[in-house]
VMD Tcl script that builds the backbone (N, CA, C; Angstrom):
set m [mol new atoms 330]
animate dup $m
set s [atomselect $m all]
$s set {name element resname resid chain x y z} {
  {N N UNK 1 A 42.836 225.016 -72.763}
  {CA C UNK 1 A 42.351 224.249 -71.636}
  {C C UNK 1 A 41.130 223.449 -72.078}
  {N N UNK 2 A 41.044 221.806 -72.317}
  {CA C UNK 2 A 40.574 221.145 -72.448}
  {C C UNK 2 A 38.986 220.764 -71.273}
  {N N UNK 3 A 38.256 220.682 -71.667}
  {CA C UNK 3 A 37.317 220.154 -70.567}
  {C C UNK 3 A 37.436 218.540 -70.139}
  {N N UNK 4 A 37.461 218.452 -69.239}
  {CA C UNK 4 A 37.255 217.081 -68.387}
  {C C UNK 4 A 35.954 215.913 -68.961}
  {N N UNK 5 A 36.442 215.193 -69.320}
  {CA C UNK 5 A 35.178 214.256 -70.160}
  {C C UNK 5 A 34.038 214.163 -68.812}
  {N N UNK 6 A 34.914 213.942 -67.749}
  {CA C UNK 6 A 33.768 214.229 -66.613}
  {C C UNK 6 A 33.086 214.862 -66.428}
  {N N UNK 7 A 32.999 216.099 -66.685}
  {CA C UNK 7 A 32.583 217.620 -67.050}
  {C C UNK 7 A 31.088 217.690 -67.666}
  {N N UNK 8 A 31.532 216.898 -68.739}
  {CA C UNK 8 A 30.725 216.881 -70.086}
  {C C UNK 8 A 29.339 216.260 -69.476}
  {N N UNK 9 A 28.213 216.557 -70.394}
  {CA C UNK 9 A 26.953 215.649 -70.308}
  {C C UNK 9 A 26.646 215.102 -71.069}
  {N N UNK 10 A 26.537 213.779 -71.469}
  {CA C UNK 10 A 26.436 213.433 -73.032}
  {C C UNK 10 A 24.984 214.007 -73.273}
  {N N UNK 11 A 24.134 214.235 -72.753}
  {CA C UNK 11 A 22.566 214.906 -73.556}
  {C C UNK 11 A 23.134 216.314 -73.673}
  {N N UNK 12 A 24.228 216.910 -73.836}
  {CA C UNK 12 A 24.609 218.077 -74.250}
  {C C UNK 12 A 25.396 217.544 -75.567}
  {N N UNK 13 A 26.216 216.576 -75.479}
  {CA C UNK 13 A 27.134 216.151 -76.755}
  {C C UNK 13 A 26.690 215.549 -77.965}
  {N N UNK 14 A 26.020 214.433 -77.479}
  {CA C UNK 14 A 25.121 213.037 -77.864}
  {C C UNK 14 A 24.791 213.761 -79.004}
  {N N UNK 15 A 23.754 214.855 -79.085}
  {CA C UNK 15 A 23.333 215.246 -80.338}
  {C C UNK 15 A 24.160 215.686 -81.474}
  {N N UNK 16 A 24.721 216.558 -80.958}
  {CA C UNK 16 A 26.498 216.986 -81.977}
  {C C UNK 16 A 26.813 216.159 -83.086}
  {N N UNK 17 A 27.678 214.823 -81.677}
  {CA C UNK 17 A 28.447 213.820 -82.451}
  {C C UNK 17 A 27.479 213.111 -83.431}
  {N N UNK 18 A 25.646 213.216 -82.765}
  {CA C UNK 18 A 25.006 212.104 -84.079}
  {C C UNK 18 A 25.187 212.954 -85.709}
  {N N UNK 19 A 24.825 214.412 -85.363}
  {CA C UNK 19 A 24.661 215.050 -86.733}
  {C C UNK 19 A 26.034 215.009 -87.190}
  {N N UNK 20 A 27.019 214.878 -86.367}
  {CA C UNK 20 A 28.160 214.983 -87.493}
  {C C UNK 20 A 28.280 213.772 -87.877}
  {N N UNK 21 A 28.214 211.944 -87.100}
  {CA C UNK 21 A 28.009 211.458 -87.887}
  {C C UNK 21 A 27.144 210.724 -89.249}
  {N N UNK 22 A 26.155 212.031 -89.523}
  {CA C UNK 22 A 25.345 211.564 -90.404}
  {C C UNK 22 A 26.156 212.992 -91.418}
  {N N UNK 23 A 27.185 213.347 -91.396}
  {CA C UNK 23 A 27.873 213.536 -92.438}
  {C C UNK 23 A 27.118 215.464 -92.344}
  {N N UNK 24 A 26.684 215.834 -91.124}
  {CA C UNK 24 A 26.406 217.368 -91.474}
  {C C UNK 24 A 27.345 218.282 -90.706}
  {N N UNK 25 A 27.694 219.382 -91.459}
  {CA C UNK 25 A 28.703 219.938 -90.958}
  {C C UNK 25 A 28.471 220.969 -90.359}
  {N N UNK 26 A 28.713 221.292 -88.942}
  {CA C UNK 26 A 27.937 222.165 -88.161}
  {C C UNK 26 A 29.117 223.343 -87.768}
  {N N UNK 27 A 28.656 224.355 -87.323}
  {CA C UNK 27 A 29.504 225.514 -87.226}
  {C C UNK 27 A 30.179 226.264 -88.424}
  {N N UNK 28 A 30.968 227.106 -87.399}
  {CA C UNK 28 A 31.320 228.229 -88.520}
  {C C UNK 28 A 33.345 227.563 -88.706}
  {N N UNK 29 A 33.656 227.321 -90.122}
  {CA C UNK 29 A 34.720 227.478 -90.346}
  {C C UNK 29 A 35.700 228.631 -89.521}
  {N N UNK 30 A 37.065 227.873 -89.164}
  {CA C UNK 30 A 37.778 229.199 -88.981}
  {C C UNK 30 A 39.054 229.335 -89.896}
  {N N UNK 31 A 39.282 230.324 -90.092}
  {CA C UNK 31 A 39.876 230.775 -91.405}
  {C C UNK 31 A 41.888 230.602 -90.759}
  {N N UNK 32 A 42.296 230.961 -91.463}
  {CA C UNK 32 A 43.772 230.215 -91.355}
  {C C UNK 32 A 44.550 229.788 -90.814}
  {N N UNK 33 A 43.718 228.308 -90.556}
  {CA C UNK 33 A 44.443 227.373 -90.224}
  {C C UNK 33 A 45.194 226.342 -91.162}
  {N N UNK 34 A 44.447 226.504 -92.253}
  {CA C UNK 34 A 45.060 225.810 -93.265}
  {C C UNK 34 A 44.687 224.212 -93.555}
  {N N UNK 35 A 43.024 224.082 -92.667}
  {CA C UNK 35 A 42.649 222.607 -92.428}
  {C C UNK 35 A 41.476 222.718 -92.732}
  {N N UNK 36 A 40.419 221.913 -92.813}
  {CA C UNK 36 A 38.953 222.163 -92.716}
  {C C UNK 36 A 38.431 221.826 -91.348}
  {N N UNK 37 A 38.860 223.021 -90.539}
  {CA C UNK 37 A 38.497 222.848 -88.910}
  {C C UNK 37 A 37.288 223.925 -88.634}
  {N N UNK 38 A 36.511 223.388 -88.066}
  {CA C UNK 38 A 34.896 223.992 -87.496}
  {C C UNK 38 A 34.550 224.813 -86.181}
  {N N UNK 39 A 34.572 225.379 -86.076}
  {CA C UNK 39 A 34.214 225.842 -84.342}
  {C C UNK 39 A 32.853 225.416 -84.269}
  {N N UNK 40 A 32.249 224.909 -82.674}
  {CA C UNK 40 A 30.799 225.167 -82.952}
  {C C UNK 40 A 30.372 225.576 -81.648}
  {N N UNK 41 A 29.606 225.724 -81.009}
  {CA C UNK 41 A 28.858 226.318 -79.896}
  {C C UNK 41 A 27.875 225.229 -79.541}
  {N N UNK 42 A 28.380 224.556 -78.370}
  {CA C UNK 42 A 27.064 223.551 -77.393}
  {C C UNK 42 A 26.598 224.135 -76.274}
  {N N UNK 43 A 25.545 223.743 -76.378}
  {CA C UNK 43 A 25.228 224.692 -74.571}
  {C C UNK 43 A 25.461 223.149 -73.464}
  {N N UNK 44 A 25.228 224.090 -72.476}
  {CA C UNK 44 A 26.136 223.662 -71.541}
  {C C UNK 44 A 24.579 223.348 -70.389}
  {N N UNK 45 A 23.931 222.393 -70.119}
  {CA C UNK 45 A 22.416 222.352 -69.683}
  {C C UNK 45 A 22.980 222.902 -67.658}
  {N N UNK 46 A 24.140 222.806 -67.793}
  {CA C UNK 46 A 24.257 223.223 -66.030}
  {C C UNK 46 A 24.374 224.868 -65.726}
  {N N UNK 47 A 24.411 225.160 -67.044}
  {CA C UNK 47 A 24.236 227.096 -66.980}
  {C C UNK 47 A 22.839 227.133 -67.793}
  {N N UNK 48 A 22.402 228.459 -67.387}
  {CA C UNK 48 A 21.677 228.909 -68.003}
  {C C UNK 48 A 21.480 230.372 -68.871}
  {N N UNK 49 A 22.841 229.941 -69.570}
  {CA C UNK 49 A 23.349 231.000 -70.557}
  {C C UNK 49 A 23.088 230.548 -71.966}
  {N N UNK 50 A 22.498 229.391 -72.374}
  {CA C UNK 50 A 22.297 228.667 -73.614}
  {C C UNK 50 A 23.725 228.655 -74.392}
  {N N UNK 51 A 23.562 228.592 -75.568}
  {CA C UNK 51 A 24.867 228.154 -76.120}
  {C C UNK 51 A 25.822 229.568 -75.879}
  {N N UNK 52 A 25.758 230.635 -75.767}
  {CA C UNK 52 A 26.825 231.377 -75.717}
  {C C UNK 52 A 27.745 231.394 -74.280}
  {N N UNK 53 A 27.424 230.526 -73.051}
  {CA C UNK 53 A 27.855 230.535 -72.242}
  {C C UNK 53 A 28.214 229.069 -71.938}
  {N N UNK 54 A 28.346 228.157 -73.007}
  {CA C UNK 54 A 28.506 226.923 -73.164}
  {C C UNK 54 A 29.780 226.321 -73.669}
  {N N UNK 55 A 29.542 225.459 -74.267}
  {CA C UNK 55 A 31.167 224.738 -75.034}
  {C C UNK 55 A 31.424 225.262 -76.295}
  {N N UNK 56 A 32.513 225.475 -76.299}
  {CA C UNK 56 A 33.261 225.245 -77.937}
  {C C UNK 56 A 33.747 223.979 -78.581}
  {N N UNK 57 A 33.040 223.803 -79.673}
  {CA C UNK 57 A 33.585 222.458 -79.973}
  {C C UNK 57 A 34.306 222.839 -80.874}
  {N N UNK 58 A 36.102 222.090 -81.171}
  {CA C UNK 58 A 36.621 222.537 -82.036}
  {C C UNK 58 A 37.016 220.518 -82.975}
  {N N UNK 59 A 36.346 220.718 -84.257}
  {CA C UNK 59 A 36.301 219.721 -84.873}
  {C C UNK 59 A 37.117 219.951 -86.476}
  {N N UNK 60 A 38.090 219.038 -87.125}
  {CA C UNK 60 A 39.007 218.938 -87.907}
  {C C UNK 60 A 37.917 217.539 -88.677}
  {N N UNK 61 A 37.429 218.247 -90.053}
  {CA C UNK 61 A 37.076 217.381 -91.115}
  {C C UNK 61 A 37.867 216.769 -92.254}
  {N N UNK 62 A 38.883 215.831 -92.066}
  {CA C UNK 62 A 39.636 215.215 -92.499}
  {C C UNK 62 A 39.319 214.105 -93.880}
  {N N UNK 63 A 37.919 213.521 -93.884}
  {CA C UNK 63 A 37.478 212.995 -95.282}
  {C C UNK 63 A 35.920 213.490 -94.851}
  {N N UNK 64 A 35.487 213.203 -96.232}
  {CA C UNK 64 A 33.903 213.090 -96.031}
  {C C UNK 64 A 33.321 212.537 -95.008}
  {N N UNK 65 A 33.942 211.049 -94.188}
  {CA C UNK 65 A 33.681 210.297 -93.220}
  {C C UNK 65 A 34.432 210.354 -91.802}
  {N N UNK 66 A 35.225 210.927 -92.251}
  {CA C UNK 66 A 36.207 211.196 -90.846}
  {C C UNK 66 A 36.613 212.565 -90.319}
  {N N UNK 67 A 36.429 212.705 -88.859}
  {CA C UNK 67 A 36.418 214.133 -88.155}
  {C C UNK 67 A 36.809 213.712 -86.839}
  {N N UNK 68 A 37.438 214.384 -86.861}
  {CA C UNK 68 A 38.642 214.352 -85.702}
  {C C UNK 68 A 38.299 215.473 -84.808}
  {N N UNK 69 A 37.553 214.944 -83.747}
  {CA C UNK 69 A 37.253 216.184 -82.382}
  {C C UNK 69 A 39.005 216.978 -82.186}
  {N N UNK 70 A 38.764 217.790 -82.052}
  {CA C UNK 70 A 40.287 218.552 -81.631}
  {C C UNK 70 A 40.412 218.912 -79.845}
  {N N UNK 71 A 39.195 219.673 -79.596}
  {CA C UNK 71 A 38.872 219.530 -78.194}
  {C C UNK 71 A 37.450 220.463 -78.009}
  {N N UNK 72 A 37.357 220.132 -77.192}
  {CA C UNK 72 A 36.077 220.837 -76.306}
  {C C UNK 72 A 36.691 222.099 -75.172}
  {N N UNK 73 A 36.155 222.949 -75.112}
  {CA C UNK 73 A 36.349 223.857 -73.579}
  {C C UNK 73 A 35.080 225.055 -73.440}
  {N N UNK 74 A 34.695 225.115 -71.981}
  {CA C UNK 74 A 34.059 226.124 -71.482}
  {C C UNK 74 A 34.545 227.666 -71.571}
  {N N UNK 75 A 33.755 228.078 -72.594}
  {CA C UNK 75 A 33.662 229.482 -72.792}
  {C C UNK 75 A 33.643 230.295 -71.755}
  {N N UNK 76 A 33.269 230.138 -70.407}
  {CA C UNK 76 A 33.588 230.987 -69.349}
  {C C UNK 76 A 35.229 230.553 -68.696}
  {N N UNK 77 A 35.670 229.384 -69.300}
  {CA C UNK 77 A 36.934 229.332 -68.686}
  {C C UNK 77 A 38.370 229.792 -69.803}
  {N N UNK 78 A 37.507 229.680 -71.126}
  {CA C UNK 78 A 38.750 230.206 -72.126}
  {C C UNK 78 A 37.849 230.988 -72.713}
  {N N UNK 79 A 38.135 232.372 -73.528}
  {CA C UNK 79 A 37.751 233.054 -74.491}
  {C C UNK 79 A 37.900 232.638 -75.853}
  {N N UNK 80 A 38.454 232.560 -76.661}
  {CA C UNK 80 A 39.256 231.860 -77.814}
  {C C UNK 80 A 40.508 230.679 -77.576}
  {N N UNK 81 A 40.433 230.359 -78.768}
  {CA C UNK 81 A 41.813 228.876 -78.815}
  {C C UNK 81 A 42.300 230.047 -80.279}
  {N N UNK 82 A 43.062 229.742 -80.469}
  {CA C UNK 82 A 44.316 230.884 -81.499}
  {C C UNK 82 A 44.425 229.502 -82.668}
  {N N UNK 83 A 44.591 230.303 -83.631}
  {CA C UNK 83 A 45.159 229.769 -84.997}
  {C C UNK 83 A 46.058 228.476 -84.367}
  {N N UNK 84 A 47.249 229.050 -83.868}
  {CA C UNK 84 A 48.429 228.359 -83.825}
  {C C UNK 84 A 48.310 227.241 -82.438}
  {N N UNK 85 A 47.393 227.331 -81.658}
  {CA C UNK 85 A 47.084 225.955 -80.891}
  {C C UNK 85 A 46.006 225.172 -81.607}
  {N N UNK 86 A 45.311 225.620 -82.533}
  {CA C UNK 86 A 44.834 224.306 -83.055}
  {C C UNK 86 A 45.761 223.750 -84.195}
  {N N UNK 87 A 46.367 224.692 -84.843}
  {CA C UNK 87 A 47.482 223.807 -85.644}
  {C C UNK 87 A 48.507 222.881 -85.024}
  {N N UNK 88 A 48.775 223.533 -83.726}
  {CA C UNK 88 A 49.754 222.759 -82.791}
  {C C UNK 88 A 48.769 221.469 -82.768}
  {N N UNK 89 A 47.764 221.391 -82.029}
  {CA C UNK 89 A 46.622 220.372 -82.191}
  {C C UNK 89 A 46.769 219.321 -82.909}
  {N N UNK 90 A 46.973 219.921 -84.138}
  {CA C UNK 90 A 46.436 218.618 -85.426}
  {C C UNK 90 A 47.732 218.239 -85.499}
  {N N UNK 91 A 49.005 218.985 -85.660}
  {CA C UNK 91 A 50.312 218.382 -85.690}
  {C C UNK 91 A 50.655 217.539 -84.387}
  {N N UNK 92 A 50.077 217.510 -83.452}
  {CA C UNK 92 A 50.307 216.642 -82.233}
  {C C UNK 92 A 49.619 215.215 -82.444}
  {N N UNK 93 A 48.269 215.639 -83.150}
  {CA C UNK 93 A 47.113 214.132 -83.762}
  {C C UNK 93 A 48.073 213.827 -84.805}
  {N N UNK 94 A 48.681 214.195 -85.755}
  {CA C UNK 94 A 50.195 213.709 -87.027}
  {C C UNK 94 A 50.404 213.130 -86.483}
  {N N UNK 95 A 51.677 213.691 -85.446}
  {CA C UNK 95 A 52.993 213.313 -84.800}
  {C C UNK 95 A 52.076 211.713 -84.334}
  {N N UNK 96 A 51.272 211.419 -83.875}
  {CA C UNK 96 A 50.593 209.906 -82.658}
  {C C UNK 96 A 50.367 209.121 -84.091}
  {N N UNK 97 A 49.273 209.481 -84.474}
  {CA C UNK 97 A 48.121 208.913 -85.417}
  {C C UNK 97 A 49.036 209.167 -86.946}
  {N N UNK 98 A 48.674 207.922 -87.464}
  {CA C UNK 98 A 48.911 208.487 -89.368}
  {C C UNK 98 A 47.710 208.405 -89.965}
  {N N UNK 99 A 47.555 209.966 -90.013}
  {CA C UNK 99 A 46.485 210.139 -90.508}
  {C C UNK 99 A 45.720 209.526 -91.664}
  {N N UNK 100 A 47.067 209.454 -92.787}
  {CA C UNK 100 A 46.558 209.520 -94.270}
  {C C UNK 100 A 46.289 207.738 -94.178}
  {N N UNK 101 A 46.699 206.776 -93.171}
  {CA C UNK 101 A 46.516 205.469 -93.262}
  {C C UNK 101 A 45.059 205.981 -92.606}
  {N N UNK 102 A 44.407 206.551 -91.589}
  {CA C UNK 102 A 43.171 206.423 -91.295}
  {C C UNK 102 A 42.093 206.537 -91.875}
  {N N UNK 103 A 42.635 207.444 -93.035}
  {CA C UNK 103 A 42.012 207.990 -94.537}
  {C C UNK 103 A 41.732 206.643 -95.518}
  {N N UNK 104 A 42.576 206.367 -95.430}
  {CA C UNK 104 A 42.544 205.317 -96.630}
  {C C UNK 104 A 41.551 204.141 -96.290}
  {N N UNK 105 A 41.914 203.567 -94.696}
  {CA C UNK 105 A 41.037 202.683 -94.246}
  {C C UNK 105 A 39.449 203.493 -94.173}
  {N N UNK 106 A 39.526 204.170 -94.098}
  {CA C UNK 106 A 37.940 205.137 -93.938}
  {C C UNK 106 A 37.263 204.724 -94.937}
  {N N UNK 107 A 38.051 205.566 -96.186}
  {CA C UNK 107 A 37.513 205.196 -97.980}
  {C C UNK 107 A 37.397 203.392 -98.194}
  {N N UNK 108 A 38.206 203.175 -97.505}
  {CA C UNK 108 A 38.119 201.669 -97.980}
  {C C UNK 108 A 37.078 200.693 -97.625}
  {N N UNK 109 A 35.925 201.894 -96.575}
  {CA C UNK 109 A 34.926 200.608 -95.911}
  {C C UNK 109 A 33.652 201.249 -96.807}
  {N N UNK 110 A 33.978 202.090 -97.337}
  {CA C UNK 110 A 32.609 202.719 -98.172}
  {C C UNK 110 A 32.246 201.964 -99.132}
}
mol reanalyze $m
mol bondsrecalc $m
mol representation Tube
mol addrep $m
């Protein structure tokens, strides 16, 4: 279960997306998925549970320059996302997007 972009606050996000795009990689890896996908923990400024009662950000590092949000959701509304829905995930971003052309154009503006 995805959160509603409506939902969101960007002075909760805003910071995230800047550090990841200055190329830092935040959170804890999760282990077999078979991707270089990140979990991370945002707090959520409308609770006052700080980050453990906040968002999960689940992010797919695809080149040095490119990262592919997978999704966001409220930790009081899901407990975990499973191996096999974020793989479902990234094979659903395949199936739309070609990836390895997004890759190439990525490398190609460096």
């Amino acid at each position: 279960m995805s959160i509603s972009p409506k939902r969101l606050k960007e002075n909760d996000i805003q910071p995230i997306i800047e550090q990841l795009q200055q190329g830092e990689i935040l959170g804890d890896r999760i282990p077999k998925i078979g991707y270089e996908v990140f979990k991370l923990r945002v707090r959520n400024s409308d609770i006052k549970k700080g980050k453990s009662g906040g968002y999960r950000l689940i992010y797919y590092v695809k080149t040095p320059k490119g990262i592919i949000l997978l999704t966001i959701y409220s930790k009081s509304n899901q407990a975990d996302i499973t191996a096999d829905d974020i793989q479902s995930i990234i094979a659903e971003y395949e199936s739309i997007f070609d990836l390895d052309w997004v890759e190439s154009n990525l490398l190609a503006e460096q």
